[in-house]
TIMAR-279130 format. One record per residue (C-alpha): residue number from 0; residue in three letters; x, y, z. Coordinates in nm, 2 decimals. Layout:
<pafis>
<pafi k="NUM" r="ALA" c1="X" c2="Y" c3="Z"/>
...
</pafis>
This chain:
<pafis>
<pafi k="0" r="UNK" c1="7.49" c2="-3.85" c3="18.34"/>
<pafi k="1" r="UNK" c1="7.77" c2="-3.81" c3="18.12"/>
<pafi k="2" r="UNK" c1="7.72" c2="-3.46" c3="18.01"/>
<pafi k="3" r="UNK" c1="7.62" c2="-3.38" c3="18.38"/>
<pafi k="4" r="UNK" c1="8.00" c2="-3.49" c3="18.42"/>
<pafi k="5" r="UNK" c1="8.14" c2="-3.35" c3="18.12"/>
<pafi k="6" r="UNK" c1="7.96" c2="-3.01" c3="18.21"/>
<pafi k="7" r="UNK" c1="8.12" c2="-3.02" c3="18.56"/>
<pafi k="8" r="UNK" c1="8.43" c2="-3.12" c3="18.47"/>
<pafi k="9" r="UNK" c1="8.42" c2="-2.82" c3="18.19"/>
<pafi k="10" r="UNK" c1="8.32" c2="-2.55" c3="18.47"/>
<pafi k="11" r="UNK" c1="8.61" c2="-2.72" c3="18.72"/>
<pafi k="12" r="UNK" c1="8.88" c2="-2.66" c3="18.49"/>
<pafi k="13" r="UNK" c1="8.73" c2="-2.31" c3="18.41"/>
<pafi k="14" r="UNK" c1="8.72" c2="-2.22" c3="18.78"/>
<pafi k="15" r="UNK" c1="9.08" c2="-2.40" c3="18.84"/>
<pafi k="16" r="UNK" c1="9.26" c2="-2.24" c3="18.50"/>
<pafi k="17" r="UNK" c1="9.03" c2="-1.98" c3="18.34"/>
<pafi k="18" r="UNK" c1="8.98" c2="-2.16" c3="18.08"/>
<pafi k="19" r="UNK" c1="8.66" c2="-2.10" c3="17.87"/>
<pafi k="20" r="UNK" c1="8.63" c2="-2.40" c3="17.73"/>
<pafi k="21" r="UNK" c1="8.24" c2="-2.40" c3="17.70"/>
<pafi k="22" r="UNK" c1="8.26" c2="-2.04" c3="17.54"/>
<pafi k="23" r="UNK" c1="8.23" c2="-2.05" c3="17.13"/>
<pafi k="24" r="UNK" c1="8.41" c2="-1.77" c3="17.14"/>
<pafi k="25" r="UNK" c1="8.78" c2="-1.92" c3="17.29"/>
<pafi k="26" r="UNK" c1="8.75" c2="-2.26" c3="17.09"/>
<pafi k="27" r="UNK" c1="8.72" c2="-2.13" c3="16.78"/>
<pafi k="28" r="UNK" c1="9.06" c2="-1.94" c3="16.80"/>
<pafi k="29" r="UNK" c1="9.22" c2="-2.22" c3="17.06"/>
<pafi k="30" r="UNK" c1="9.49" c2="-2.32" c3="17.00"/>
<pafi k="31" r="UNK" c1="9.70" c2="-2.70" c3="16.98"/>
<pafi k="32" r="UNK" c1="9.92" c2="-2.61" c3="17.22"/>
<pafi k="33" r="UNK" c1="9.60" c2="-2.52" c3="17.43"/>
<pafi k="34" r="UNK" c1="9.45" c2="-2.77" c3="17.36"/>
<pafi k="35" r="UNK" c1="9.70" c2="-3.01" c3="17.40"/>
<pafi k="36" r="UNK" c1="9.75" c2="-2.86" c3="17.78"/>
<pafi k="37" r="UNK" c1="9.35" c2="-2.87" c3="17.83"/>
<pafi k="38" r="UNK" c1="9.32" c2="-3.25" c3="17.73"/>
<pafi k="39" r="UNK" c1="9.68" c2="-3.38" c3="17.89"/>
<pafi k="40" r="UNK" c1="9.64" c2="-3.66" c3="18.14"/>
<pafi k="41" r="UNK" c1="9.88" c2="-3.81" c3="18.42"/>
<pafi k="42" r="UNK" c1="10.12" c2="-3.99" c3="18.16"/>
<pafi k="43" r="UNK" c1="10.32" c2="-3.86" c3="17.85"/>
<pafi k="44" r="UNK" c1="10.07" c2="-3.97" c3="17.56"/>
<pafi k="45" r="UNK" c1="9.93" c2="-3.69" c3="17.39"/>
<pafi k="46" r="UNK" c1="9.59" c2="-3.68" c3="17.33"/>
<pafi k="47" r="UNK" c1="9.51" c2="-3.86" c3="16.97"/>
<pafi k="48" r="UNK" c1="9.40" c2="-3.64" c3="16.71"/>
<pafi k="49" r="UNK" c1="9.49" c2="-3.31" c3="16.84"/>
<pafi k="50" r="UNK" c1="9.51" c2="-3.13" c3="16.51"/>
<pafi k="51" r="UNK" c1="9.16" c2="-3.28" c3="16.41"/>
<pafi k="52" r="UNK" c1="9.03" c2="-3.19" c3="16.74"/>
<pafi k="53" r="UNK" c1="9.11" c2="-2.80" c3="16.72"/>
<pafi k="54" r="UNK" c1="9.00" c2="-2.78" c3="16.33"/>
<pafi k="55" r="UNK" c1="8.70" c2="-2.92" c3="16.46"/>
<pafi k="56" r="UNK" c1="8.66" c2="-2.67" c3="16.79"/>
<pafi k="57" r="UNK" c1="8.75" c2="-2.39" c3="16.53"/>
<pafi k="58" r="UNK" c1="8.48" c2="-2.45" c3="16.28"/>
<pafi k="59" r="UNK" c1="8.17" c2="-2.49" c3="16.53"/>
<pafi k="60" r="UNK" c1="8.31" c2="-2.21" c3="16.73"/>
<pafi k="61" r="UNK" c1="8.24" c2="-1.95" c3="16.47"/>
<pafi k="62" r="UNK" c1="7.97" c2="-2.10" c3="16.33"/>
<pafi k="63" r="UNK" c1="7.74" c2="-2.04" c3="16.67"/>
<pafi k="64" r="UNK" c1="7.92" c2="-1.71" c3="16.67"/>
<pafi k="65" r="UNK" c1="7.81" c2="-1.63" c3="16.32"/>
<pafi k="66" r="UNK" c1="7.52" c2="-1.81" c3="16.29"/>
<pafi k="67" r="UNK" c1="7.37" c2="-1.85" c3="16.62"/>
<pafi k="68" r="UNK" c1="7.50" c2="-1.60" c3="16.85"/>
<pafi k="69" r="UNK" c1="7.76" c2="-1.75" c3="17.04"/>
<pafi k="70" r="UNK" c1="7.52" c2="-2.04" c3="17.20"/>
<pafi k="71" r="UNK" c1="7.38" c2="-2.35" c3="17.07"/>
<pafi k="72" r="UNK" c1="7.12" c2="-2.30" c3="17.28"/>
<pafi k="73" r="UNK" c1="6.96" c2="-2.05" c3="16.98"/>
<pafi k="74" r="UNK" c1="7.03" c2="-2.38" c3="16.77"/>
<pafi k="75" r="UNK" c1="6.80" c2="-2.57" c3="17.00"/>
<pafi k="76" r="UNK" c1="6.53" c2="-2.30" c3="16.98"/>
<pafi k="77" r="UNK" c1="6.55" c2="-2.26" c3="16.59"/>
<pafi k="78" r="UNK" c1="6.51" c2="-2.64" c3="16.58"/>
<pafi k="79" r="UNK" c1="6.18" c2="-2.57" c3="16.75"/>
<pafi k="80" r="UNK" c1="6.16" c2="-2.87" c3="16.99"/>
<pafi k="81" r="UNK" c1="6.21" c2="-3.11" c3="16.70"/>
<pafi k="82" r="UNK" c1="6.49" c2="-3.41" c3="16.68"/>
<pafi k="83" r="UNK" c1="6.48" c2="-3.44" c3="16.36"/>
<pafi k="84" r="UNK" c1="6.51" c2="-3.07" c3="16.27"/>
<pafi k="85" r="UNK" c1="6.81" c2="-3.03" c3="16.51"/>
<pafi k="86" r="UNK" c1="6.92" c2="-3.32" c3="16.34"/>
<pafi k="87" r="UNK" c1="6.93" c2="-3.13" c3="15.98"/>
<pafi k="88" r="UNK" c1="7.04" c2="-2.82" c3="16.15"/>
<pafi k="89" r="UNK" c1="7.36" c2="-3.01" c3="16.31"/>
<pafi k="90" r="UNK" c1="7.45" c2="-3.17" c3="15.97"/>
<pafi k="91" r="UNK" c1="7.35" c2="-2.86" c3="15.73"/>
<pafi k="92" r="UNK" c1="7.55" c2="-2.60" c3="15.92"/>
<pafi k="93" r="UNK" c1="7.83" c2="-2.79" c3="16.10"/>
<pafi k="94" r="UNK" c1="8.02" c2="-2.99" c3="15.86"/>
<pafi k="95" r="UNK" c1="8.28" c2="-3.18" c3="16.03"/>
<pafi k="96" r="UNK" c1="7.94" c2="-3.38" c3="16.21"/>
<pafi k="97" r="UNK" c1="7.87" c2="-3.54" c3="15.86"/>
<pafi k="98" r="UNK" c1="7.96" c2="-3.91" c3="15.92"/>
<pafi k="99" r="UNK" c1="7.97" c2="-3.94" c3="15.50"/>
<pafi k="100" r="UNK" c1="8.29" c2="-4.11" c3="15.30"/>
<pafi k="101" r="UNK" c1="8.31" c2="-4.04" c3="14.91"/>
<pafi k="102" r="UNK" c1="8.32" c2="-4.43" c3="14.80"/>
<pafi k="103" r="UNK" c1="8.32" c2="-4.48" c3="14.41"/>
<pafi k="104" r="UNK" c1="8.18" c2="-4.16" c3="14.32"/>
<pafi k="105" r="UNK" c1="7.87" c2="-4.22" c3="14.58"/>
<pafi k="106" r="UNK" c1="7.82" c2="-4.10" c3="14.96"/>
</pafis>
């Protein structure tokens, strides 16, 4: 239900503002000001980790424009219908999804 809802909310905000924010090819160049305006809510407090947010938009953005053609959908099919290999493919080629900490020389 949540991406149902995410998904709409996406394609409401693209309808209301033009925003493309489910197109690889604005996020990877979006800006924090953008970004900022896309994620502001009813009171003054910015959204946390704005800077993070847009490093993170930037770096999948190209990749599936380099790599997969401008849709993770070709990610799903080059997975082939396997978790586990989606998995691989989500950690291999987009770095900032690595949960991993350096911790004493080890991760």
């Amino acid at each position: 239900m949540l991406i149902d809802t995410t998904f709409i909310l996406a394609k409401l905000l693209e309808e209301l503002e033009g925003v493309q924010i489910t197109d690889p090819n604005y996020y990877c160049n979006v800006s924090v000001e953008q970004l900022t305006h896309i994620l502001r809510s009813d009171t003054a407090m910015p959204a946390p980790m704005i800077k993070e947010r847009v490093s993170n938009l930037h770096e999948v953005g190209k990749i599936l424009v380099n790599k997969y053609k401008g849709s993770f959908v070709n990610c799903l099919e080059k997975a082939n219908n396997s978790a586990q290999k989606l998995l691989e493919l989500v950690i291999t080629d987009f770095p900032c999804y690595r949960d991993e900490a350096d911790y004493q020389g080890h991760k």
